[in-house]
Biopython code that builds the backbone (N, CA, C, O; Angstrom):
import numpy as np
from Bio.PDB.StructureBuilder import StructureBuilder

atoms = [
    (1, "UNK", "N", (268.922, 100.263, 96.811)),
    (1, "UNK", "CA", (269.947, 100.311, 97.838)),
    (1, "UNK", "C", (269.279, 100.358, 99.200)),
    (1, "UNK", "O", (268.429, 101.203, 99.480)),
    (2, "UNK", "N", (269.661, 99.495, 99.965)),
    (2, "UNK", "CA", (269.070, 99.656, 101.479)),
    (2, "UNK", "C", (269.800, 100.902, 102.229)),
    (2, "UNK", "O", (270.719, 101.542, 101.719)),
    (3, "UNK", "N", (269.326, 101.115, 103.340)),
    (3, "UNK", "CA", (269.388, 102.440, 104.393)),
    (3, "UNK", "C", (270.876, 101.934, 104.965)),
    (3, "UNK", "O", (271.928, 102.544, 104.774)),
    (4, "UNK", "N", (270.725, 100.648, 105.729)),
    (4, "UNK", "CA", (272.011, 100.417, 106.239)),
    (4, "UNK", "C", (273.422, 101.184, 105.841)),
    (4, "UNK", "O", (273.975, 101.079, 104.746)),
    (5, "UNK", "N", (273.787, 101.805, 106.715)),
    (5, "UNK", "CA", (275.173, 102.159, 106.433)),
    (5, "UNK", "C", (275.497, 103.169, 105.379)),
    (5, "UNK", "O", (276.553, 103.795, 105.290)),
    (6, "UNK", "N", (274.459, 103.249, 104.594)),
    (6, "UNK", "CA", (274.124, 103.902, 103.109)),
    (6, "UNK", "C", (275.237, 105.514, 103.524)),
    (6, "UNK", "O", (276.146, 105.736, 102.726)),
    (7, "UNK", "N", (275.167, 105.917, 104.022)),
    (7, "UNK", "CA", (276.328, 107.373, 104.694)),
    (7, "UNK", "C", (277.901, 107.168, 104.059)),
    (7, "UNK", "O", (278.725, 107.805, 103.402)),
    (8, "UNK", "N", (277.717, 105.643, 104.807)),
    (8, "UNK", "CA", (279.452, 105.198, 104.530)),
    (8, "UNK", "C", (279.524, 104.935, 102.712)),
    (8, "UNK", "O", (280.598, 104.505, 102.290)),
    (9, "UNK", "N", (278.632, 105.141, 101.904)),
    (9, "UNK", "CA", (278.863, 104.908, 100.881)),
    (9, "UNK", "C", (278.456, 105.880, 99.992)),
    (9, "UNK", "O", (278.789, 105.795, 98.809)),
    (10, "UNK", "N", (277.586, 107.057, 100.518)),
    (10, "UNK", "CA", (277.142, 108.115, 100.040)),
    (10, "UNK", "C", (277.973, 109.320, 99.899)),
    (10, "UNK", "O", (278.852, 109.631, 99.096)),
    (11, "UNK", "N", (277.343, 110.021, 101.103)),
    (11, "UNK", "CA", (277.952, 111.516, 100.611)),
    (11, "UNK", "C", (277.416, 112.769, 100.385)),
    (11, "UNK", "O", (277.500, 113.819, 101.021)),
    (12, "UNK", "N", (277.028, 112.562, 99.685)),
    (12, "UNK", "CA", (275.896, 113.366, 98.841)),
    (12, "UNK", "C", (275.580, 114.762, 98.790)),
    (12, "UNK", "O", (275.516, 115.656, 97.946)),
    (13, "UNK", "N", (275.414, 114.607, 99.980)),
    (13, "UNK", "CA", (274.843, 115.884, 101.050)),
    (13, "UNK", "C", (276.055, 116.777, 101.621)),
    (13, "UNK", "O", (275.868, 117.901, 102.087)),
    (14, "UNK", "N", (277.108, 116.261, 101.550)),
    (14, "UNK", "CA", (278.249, 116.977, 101.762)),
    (14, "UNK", "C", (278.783, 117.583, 100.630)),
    (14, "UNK", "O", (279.711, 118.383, 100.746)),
    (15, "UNK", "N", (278.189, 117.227, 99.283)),
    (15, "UNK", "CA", (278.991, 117.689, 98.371)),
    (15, "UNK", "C", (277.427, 118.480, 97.900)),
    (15, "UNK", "O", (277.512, 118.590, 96.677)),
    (16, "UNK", "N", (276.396, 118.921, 98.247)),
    (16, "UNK", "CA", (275.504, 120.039, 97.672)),
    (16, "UNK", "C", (274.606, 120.972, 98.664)),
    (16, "UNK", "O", (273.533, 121.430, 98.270)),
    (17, "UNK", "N", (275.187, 121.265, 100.184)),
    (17, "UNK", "CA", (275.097, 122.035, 100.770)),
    (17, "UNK", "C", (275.853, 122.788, 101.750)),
    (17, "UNK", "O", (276.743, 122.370, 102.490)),
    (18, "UNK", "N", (275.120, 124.579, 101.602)),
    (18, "UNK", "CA", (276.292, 125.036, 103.056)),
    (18, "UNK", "C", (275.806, 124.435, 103.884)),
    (18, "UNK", "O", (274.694, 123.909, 103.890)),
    (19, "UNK", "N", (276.958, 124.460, 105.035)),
    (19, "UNK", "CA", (277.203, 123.703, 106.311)),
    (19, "UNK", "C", (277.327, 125.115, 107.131)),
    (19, "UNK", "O", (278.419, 125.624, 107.381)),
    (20, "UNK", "N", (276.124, 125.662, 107.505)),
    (20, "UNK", "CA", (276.265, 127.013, 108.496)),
    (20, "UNK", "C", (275.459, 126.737, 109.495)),
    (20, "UNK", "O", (274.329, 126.253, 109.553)),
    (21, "UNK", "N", (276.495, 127.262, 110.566)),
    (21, "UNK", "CA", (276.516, 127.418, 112.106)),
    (21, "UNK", "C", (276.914, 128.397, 113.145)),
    (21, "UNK", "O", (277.795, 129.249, 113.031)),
    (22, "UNK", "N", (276.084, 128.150, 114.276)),
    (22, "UNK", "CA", (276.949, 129.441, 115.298)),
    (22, "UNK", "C", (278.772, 129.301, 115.519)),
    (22, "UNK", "O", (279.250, 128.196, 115.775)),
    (23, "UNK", "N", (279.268, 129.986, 115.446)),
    (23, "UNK", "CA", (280.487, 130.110, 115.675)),
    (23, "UNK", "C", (280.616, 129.526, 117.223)),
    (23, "UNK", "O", (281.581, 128.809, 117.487)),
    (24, "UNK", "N", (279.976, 129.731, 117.888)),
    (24, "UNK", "CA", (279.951, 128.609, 119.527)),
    (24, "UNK", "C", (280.944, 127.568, 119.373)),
    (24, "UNK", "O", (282.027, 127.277, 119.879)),
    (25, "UNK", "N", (279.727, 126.859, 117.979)),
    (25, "UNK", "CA", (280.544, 125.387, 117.424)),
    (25, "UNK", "C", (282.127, 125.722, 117.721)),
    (25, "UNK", "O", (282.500, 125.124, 118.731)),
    (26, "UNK", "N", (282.918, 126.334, 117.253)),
    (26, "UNK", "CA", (283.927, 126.369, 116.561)),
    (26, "UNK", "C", (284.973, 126.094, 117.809)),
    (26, "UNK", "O", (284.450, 126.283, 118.907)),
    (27, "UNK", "N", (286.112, 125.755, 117.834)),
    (27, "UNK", "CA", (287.056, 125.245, 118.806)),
    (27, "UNK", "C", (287.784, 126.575, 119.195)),
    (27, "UNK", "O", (288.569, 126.604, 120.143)),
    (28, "UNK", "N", (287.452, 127.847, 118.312)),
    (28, "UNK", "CA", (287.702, 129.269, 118.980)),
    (28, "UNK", "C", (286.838, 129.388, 119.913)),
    (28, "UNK", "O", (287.133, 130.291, 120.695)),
    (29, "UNK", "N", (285.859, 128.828, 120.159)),
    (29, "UNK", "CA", (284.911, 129.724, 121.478)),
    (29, "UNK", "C", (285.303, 128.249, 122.780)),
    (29, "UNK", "O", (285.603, 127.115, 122.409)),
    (30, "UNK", "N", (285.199, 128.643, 124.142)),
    (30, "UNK", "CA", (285.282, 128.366, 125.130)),
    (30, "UNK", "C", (284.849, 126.576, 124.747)),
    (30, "UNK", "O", (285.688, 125.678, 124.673)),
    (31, "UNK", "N", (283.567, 126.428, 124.576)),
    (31, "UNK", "CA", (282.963, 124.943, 124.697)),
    (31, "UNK", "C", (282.967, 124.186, 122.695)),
    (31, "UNK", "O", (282.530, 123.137, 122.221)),
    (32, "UNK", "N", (283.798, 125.566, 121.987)),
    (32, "UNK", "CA", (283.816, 124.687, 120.846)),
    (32, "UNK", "C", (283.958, 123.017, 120.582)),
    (32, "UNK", "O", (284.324, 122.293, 121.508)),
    (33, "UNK", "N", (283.706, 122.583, 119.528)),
    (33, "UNK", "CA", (284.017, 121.344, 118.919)),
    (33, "UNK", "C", (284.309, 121.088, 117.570)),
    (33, "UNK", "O", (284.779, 120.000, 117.235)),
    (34, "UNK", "N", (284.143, 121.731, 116.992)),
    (34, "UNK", "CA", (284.357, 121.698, 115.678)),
    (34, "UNK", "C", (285.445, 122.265, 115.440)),
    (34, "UNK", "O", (285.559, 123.294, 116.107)),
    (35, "UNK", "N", (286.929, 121.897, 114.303)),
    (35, "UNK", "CA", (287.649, 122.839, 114.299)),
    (35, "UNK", "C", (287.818, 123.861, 113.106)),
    (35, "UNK", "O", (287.702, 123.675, 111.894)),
    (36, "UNK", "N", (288.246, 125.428, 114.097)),
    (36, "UNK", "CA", (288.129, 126.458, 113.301)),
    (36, "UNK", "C", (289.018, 126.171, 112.107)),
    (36, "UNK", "O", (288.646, 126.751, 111.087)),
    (37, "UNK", "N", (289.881, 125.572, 112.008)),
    (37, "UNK", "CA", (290.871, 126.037, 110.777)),
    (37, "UNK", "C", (289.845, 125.076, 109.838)),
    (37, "UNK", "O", (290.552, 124.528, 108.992)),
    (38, "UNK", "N", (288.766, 124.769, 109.719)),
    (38, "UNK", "CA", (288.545, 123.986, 109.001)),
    (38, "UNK", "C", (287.091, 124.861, 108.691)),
    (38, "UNK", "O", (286.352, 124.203, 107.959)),
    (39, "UNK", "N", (286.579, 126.051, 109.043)),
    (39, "UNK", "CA", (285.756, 126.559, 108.606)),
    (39, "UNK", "C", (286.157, 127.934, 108.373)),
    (39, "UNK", "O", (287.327, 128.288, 108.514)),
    (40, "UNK", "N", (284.907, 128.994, 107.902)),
    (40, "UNK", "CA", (285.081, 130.508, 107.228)),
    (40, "UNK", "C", (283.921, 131.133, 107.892)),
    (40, "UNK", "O", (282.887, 130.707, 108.406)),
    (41, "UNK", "N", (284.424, 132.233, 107.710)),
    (41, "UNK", "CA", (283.146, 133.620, 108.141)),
    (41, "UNK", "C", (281.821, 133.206, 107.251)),
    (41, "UNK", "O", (282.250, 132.548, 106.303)),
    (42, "UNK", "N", (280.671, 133.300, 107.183)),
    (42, "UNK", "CA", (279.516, 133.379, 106.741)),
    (42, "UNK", "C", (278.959, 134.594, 106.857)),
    (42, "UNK", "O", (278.864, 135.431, 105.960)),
    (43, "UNK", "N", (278.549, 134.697, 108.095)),
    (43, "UNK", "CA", (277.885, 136.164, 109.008)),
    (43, "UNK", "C", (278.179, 136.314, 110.229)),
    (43, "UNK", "O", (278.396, 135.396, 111.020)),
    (44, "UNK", "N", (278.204, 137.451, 110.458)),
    (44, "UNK", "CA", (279.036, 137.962, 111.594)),
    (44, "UNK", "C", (278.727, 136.924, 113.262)),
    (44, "UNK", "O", (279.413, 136.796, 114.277)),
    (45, "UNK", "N", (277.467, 136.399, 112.876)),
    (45, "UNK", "CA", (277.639, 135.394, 113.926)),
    (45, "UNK", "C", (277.291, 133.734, 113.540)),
    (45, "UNK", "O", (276.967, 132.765, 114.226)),
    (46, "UNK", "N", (277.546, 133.954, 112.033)),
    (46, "UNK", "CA", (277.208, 132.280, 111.514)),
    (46, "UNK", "C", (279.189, 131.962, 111.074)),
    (46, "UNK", "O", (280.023, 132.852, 110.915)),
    (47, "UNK", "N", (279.402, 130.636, 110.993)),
    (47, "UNK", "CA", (280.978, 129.684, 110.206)),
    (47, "UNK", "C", (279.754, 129.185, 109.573)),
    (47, "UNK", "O", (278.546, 129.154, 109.806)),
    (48, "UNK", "N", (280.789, 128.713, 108.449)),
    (48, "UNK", "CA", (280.552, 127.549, 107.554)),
    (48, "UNK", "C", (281.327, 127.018, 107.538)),
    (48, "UNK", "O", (282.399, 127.403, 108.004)),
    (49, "UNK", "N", (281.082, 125.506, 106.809)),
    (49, "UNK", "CA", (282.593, 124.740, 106.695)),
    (49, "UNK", "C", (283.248, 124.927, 105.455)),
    (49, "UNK", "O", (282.603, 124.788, 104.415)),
    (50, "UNK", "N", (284.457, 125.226, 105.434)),
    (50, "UNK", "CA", (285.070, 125.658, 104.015)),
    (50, "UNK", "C", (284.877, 124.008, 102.893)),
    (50, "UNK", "O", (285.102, 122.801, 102.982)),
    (51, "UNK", "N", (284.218, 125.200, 101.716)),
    (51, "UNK", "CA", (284.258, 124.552, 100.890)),
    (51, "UNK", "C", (282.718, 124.400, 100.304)),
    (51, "UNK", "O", (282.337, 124.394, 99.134)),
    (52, "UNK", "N", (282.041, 124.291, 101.419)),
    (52, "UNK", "CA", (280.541, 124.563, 101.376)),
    (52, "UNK", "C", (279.643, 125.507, 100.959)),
    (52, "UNK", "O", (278.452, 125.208, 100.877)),
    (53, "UNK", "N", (280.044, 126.628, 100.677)),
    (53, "UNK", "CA", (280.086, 128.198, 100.934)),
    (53, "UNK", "C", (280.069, 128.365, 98.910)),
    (53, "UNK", "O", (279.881, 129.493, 98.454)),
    (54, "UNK", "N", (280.275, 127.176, 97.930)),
    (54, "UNK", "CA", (280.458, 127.499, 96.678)),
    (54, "UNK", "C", (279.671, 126.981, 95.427)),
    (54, "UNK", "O", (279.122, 125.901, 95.647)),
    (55, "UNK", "N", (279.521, 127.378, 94.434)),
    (55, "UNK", "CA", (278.697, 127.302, 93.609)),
    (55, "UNK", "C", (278.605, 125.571, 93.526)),
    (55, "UNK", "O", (277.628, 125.118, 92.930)),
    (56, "UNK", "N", (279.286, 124.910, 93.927)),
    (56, "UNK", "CA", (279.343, 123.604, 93.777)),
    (56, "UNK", "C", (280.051, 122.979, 94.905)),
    (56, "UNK", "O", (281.118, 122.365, 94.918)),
    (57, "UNK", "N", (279.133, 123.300, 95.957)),
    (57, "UNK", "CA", (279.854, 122.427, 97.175)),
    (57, "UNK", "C", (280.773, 121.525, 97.636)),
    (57, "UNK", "O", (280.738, 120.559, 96.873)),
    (58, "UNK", "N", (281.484, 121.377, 98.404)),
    (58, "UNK", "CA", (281.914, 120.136, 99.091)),
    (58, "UNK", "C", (282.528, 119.873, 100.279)),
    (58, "UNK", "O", (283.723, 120.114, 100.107)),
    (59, "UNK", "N", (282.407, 119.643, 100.976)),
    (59, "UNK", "CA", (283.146, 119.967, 102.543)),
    (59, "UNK", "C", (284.240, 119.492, 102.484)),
    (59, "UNK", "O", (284.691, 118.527, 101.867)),
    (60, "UNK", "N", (284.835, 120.481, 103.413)),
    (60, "UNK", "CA", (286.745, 120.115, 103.389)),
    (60, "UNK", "C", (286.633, 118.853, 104.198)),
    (60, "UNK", "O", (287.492, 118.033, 103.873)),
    (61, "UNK", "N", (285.950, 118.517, 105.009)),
    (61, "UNK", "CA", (286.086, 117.224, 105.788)),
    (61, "UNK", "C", (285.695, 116.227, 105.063)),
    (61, "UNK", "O", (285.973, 115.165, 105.620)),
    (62, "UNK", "N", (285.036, 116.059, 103.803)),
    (62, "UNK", "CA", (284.702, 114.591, 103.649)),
    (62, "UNK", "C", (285.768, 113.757, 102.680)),
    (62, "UNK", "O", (286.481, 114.314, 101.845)),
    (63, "UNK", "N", (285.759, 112.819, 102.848)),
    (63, "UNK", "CA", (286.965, 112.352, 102.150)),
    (63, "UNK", "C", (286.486, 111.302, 101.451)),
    (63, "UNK", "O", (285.464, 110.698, 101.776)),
    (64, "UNK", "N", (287.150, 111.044, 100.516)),
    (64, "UNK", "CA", (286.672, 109.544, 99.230)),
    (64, "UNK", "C", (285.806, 110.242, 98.558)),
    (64, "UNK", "O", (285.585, 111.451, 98.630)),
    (65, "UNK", "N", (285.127, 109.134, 97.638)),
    (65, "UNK", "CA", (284.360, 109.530, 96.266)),
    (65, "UNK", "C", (283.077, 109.662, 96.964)),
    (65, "UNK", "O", (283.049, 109.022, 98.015)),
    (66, "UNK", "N", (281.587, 110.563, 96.568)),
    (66, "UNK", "CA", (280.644, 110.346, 96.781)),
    (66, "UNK", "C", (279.903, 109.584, 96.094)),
    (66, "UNK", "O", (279.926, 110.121, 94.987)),
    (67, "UNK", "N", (279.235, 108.649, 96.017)),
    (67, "UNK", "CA", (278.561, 107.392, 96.003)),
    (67, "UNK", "C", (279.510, 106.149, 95.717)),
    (67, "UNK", "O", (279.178, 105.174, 95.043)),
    (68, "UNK", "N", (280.790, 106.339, 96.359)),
    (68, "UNK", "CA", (281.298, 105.314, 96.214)),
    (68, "UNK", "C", (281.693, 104.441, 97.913)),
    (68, "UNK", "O", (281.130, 103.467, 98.412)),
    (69, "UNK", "N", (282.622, 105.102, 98.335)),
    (69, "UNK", "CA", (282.818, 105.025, 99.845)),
    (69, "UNK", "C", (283.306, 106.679, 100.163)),
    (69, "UNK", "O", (283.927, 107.381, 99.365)),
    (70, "UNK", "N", (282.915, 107.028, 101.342)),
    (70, "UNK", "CA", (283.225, 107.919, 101.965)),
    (70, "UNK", "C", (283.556, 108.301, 103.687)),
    (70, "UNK", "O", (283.426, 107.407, 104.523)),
    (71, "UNK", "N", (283.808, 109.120, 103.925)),
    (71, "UNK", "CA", (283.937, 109.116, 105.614)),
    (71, "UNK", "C", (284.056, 110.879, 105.828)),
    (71, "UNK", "O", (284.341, 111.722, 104.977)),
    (72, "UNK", "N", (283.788, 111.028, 107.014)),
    (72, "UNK", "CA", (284.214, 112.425, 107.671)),
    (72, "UNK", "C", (284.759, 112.519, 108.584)),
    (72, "UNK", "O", (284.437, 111.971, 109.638)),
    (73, "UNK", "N", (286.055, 113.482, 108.359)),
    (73, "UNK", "CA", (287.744, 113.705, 108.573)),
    (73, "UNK", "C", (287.261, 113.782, 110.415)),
    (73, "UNK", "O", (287.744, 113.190, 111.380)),
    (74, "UNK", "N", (286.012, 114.876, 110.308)),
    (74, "UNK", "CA", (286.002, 115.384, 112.226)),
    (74, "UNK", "C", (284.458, 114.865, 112.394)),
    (74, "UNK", "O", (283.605, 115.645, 112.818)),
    (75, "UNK", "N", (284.177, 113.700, 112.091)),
    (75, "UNK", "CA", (282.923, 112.966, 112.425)),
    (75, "UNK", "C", (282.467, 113.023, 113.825)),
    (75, "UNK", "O", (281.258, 113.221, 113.951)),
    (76, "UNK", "N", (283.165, 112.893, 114.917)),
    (76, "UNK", "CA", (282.639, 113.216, 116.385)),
    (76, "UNK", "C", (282.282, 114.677, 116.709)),
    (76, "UNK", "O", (281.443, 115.205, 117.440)),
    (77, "UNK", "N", (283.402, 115.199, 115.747)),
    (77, "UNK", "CA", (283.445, 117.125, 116.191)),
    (77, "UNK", "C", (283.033, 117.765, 114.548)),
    (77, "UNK", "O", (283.587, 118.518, 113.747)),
    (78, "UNK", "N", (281.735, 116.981, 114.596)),
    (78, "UNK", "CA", (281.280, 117.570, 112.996)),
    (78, "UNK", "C", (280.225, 118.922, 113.568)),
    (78, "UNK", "O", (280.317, 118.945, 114.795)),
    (79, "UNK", "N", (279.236, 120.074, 113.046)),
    (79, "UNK", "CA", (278.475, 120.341, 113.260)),
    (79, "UNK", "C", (277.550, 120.261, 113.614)),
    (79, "UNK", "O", (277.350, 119.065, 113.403)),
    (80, "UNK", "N", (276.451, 120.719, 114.169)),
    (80, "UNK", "CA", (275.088, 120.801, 114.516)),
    (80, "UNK", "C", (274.146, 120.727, 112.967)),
    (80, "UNK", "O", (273.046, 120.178, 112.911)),
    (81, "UNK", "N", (274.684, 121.253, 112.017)),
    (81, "UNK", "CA", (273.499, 120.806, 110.927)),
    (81, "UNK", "C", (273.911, 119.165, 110.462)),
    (81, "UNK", "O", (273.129, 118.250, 110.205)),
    (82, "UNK", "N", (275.201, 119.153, 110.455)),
    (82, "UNK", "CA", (275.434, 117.471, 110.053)),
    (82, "UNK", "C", (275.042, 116.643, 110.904)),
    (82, "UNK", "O", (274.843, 115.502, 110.485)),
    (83, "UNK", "N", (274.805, 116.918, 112.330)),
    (83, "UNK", "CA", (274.398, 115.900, 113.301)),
    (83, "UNK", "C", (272.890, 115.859, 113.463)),
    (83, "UNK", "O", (272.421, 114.884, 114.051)),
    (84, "UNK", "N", (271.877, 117.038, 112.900)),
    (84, "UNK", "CA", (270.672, 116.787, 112.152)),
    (84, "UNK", "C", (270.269, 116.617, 110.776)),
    (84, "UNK", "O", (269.199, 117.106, 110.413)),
    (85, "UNK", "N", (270.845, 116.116, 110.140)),
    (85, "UNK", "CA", (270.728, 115.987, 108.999)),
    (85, "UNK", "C", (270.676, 114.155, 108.841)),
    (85, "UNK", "O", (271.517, 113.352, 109.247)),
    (86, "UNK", "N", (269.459, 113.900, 108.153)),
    (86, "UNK", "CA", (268.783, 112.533, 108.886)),
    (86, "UNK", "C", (269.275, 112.142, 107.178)),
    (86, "UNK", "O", (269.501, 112.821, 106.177)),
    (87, "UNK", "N", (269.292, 110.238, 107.600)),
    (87, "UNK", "CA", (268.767, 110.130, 106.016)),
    (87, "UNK", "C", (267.369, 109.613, 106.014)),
    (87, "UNK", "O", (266.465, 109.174, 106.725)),
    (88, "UNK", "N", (267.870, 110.056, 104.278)),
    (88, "UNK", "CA", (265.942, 109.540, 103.974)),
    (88, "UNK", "C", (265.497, 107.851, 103.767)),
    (88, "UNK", "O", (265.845, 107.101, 102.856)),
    (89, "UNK", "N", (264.791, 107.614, 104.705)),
    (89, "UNK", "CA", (263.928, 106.341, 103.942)),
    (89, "UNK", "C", (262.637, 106.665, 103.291)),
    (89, "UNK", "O", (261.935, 107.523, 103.824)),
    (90, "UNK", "N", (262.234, 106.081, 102.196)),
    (90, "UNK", "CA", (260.992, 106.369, 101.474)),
    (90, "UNK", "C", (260.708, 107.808, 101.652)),
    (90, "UNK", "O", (259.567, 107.990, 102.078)),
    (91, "UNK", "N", (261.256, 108.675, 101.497)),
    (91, "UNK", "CA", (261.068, 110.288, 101.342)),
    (91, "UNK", "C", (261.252, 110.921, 102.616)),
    (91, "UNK", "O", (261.024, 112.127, 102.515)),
    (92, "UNK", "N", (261.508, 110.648, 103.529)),
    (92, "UNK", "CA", (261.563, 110.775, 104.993)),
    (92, "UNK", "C", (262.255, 112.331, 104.989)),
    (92, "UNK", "O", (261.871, 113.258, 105.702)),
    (93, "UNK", "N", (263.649, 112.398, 103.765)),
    (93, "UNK", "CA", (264.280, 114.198, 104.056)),
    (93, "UNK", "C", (264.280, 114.651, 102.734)),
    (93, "UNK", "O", (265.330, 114.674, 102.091)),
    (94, "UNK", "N", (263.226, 115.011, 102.264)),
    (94, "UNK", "CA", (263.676, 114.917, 100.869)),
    (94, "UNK", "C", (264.856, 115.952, 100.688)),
    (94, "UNK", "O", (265.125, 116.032, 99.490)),
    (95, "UNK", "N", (265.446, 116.559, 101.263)),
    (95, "UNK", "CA", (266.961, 117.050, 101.065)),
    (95, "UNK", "C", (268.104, 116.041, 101.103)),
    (95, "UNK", "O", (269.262, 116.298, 100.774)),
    (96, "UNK", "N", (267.761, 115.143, 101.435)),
    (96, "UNK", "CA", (268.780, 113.744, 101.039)),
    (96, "UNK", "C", (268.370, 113.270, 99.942)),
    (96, "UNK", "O", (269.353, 112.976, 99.262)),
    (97, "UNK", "N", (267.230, 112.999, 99.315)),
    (97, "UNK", "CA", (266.872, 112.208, 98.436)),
    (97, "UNK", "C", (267.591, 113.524, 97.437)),
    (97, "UNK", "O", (268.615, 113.341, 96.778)),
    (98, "UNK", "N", (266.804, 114.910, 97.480)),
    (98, "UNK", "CA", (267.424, 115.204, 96.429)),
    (98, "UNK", "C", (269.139, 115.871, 96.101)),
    (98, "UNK", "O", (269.582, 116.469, 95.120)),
    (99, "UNK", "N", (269.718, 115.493, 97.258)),
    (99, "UNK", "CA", (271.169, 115.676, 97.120)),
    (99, "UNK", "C", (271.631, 114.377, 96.239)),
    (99, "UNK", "O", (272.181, 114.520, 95.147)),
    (100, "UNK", "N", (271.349, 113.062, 96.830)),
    (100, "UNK", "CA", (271.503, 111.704, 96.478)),
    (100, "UNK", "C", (271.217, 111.877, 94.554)),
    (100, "UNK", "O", (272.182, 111.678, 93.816)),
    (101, "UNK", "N", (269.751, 112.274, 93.910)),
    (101, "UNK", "CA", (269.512, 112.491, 93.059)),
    (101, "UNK", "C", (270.843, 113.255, 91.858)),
    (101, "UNK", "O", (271.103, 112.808, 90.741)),
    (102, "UNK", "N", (271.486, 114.453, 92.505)),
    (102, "UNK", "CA", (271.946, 115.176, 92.000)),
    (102, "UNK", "C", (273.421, 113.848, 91.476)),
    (102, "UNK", "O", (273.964, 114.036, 90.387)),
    (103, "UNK", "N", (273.709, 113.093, 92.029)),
    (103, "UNK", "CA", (274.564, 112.270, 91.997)),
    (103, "UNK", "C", (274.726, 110.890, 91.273)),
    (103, "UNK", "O", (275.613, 110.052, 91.108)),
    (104, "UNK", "N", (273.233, 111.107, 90.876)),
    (104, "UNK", "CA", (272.775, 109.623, 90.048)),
    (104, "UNK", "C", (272.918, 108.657, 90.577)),
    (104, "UNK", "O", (273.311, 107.600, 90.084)),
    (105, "UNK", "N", (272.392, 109.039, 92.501)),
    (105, "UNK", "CA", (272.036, 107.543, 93.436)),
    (105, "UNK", "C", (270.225, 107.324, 93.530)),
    (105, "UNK", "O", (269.255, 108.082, 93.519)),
    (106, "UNK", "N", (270.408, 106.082, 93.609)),
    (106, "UNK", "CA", (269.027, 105.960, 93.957)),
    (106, "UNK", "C", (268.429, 106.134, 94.687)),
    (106, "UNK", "O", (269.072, 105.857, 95.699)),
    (107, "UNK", "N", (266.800, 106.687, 95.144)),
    (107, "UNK", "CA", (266.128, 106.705, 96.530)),
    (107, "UNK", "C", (266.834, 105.622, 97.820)),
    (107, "UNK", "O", (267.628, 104.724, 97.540)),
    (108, "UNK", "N", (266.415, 105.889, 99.078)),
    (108, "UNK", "CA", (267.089, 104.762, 100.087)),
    (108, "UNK", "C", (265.775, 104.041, 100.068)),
    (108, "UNK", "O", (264.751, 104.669, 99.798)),
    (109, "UNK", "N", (265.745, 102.861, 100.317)),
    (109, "UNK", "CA", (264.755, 102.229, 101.085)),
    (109, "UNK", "C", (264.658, 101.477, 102.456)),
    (109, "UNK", "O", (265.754, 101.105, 102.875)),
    (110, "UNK", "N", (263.963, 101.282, 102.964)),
    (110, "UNK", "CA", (264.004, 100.656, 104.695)),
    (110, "UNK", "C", (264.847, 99.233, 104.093)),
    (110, "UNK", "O", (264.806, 98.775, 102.952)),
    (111, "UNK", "N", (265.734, 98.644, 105.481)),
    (111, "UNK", "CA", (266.069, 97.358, 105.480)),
    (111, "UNK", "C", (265.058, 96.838, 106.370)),
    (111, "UNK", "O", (264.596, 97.338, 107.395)),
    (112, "UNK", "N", (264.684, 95.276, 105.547)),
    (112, "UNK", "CA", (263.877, 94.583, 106.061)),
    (112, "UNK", "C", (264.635, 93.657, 106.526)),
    (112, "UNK", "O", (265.527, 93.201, 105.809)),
    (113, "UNK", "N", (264.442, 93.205, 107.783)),
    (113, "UNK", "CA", (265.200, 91.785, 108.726)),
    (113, "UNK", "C", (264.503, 90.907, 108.544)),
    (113, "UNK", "O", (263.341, 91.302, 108.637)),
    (114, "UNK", "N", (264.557, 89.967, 108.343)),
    (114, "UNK", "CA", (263.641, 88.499, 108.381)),
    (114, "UNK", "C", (264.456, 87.833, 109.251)),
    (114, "UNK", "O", (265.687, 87.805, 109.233)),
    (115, "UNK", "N", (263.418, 87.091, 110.311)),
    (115, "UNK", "CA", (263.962, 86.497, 111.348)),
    (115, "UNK", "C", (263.938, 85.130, 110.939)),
    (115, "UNK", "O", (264.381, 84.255, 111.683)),
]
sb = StructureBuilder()
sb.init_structure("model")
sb.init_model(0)
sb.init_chain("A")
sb.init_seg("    ")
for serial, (resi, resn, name, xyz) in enumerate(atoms, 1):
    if name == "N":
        sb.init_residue(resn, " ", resi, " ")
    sb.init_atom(name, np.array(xyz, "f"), 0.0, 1.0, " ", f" {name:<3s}", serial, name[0])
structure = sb.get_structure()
């Protein structure tokens, strides 16, 4: 499978980790972005996003099948760990590769352009 776009068809990673952050994020504090009704207490100064927080993950925001097509519900006003959270080419995160794994997708590899 090439890198291209590979997100819009993945997932992965939304369905096998917490999603914890400063509460800042949250659309309760002054410069929030993210919205609160869509996350939970963690620690007294960490949210998570509900859903994330469980023996078998999945974020309330992502929607569709994972490795089939997918999308996220508050993609502009997602978190600070989702907006670092890279994918992998050739081993690049291996926390993608091995979320992807858990799912019975294959490694990503670079797209090559030929001009």
């Amino acid at each position: 499978m090439s890198s291209a776009n590979a997100c819009l068809t993945c997932g992965a990673c939304c369905g096998s980790y917490r999603v914890s952050f400063y509460w800042g994020e949250a659309t309760g504090a002054p410069e929030g972005y993210v919205p609160s009704e869509l996350t939970e207490a963690f620690h007294p100064h960490l949210l998570c996003m509900q859903g994330t927080n469980q023996k078998q993950p999945r974020c309330v925001a992502l929607e569709g099948e994972i490795g089939q097509q997918v999308s996220c519900s508050i993609y502009q006003n997602r978190p600070s760990p989702c907006r670092e959270f890279d994918i992998s080419v050739n081993g690049s995160n291996p926390f993608c590769d091995k979320a992807r794994l858990k799912y019975g997708l294959p490694p990503l590899i670079p797209v090559i352009h030929v001009a």
